[in-house]
C-alpha positions in Angstrom: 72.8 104.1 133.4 72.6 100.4 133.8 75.2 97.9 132.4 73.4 96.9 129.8 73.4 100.1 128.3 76.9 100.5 129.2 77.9 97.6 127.3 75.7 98.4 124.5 77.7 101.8 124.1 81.2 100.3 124.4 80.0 97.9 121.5 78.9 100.4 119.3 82.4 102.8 119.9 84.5 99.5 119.8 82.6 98.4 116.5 82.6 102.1 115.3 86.1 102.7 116.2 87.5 99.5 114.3 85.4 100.5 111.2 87.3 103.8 111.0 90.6 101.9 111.9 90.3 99.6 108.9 89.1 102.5 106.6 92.2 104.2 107.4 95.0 101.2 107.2 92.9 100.3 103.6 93.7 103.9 102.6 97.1 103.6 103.6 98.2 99.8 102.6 95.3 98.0 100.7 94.4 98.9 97.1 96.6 101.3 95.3 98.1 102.4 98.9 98.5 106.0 99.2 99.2 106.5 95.3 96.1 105.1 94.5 94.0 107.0 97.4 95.8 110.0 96.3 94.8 109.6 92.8 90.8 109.1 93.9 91.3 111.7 96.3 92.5 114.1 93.2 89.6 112.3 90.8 87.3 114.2 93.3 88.5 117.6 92.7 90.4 118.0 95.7 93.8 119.3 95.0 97.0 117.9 96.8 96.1 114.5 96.2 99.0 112.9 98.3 98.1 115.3 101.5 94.2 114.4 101.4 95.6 110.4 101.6 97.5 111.0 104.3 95.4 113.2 106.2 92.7 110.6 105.6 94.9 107.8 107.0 96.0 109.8 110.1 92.1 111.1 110.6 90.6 108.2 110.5 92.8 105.5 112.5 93.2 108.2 115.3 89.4 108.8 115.3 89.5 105.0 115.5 91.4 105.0 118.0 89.9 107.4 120.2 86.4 105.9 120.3 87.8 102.3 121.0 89.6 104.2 124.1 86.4 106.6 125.0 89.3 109.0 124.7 87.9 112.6 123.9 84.5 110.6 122.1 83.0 114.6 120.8 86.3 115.3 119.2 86.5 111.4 117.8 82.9 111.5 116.7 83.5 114.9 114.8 86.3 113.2 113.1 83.9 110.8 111.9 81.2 113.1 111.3 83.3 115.2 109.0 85.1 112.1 106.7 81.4 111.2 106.5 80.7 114.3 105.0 83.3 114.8 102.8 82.8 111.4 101.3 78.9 111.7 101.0 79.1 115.2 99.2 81.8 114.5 97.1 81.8 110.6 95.9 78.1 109.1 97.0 76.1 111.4 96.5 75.6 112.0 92.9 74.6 108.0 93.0 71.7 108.7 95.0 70.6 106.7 98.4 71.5 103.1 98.7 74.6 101.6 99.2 74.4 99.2 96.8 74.5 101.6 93.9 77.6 103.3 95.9 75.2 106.4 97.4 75.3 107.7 100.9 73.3 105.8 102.6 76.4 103.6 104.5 78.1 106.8 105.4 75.1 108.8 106.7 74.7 105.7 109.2 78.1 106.2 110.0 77.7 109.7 110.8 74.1 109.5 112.6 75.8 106.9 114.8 78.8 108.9 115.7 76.8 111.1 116.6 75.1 109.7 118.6 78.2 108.4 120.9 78.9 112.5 120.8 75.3 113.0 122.5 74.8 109.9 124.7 78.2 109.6 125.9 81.2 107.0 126.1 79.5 105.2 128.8 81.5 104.5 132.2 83.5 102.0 130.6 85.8 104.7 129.0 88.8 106.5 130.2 86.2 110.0 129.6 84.9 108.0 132.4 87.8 107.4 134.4 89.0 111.0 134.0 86.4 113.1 134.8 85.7 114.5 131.0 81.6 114.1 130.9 80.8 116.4 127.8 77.6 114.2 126.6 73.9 115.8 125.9 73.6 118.6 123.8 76.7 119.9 124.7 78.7 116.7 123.5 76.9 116.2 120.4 76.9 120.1 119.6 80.3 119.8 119.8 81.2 117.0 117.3 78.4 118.4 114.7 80.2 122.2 115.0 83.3 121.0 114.5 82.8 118.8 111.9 81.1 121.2 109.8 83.5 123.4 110.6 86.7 121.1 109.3 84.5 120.0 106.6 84.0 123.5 105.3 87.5 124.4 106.2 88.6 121.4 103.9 86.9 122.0 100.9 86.9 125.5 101.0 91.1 125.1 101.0 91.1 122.0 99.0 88.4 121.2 96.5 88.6 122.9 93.2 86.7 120.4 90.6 87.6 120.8 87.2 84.6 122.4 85.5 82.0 120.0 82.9 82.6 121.6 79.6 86.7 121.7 80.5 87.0 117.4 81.2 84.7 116.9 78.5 87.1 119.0 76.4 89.9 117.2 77.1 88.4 113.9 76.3 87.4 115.2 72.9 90.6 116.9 72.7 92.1 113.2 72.9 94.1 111.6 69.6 91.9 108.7 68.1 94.8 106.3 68.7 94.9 107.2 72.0 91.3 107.2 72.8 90.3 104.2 70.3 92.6 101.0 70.4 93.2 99.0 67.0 90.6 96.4 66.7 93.5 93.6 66.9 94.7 95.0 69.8 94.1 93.6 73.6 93.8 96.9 75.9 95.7 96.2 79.0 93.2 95.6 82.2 94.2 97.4 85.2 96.9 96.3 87.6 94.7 93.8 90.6 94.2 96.2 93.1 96.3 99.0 91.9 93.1 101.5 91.1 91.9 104.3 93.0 88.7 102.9 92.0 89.8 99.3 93.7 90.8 101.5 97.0 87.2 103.3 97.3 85.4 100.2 96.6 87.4 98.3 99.2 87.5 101.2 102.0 83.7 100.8 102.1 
C-alpha cells in the first residue's frame, strides 16, 4: 500500500470518526440535550427513551473515537454501520432517498463508507497497525456488517414497540377541542429555540 493510499484512509477514518464524535456530543449537549433526544428517540417507537439517548451518545463518540485512533476499526465501523441502520429504518426512510427531503440517502453513505474502512483496513497509520491486529478483507468487513445486524436486530427487537396507526390517530381524535384548537384571539406559544426533539434530529445530521 503506498502513502498515498495510506493517507487517503487516515482521512476518511479521521473525517468519519469526527462525524460520529459530533453526532454524539449534539445528542448529548446541543438541541434539547438528552431530554430532547430521549423524546425523538421515544417519538420513534422505541421504548426507554432516556436509555436510547444515552446509549446513542456513548455509541457514537466511542465509535468516533475508535476510527480517529484505527483502534479496533471492524468493531468501530459496526458501531457505525448499525446507528446507520437504526436511523435509516426508523426516521429516513419513510421520506424516501435524498437528503434533502430528510431520507436515507446521508446515512447509507455513512454506512457504505464505514464499511468500507471495515474491508480495506485502517491503513498503517493506525495503532491496528502498530499492534499487530490486521483483520481487513472479507474477514474485517464480514465482521462489522454481522455484528451490526446483529446489535441492530438485538436493539429493536428489545426496544422498538411503535404505537400502532389506528391507536395515535385515536388519541388525536380523542383530543378536547380546546386542547386541539386554540381560540382564534389566542397566540399559540412557538417552541422553546432549540429545545425540540425535532431541533436535535435536524441538527445531528
Amino acid at each position: 500500500m503506498s502513502d498515498a493510499d495510506v493517507a487517503v484512509l487516515l482521512l476518511v477514518r479521521v473525517v468519519a470518526g469526527l462525524i460520529m464524535i459530533m453526532h454524539g456530543l449534539n445528542h448529548w449537549r446541543g438541541g434539547g440535550r438528552i431530554e430532547g433526544t430521549a423524546r425523538w428517540f421515544t417519538g420513534l417507537g422505541l421504548r426507554q427513551g432516556v436509555l436510547q439517548a444515552w446509549a446513542s451518545v456513548l455509541t457514537e463518540v466511542g465509535a468516533g473515537v475508535l476510527l480517529v485512533l484505527g483502534l479496533l476499526t471492524p468493531l468501530a465501523c459496526a458501531a457505525v454501520i448499525s446507528v446507520m441502520l437504526v436511523a435509516g429504518l426508523l426516521a429516513h426512510r419513510p421520506n424516501g432517498f435524498f437528503v434533502f427531503k430528510d431520507g436515507y440517502e446521508y446515512v447509507l453513505t455513512l454506512a457504505v463508507v464505514a464499511l468500507a474502512l471495515a474491508v480495506l483496513g485502517p491503513g498503517r497509520w493506525s495503532v491496528d497497525h502498530a499492534a499487530g491486529i490486521g483483520l481487513t478483507g472479507w474477514t474485517g468487513g464480514g465482521i462489522a456488517l454481522g455484528a451490526a445486524v446483529v446489535a441492530t436486530g438485538g436493539l429493536l427487537g428489545t426496544f422498538w414497540r411503535p404505537e400502532p396507526k389506528a391507536d395515535a390517530e385515536a388519541k388525536v381524535g380523542a383530543e378536547p377541542q380546546s386542547a386541539a384548537e386554540p381560540e382564534p384571539d389566542a397566540v399559540p406559544p412557538g417552541p422553546e429555540s432549540g429545545n425540540t426533539p425535532e431541533s436535535v434530529d435536524q441538527e445531528a445530521r
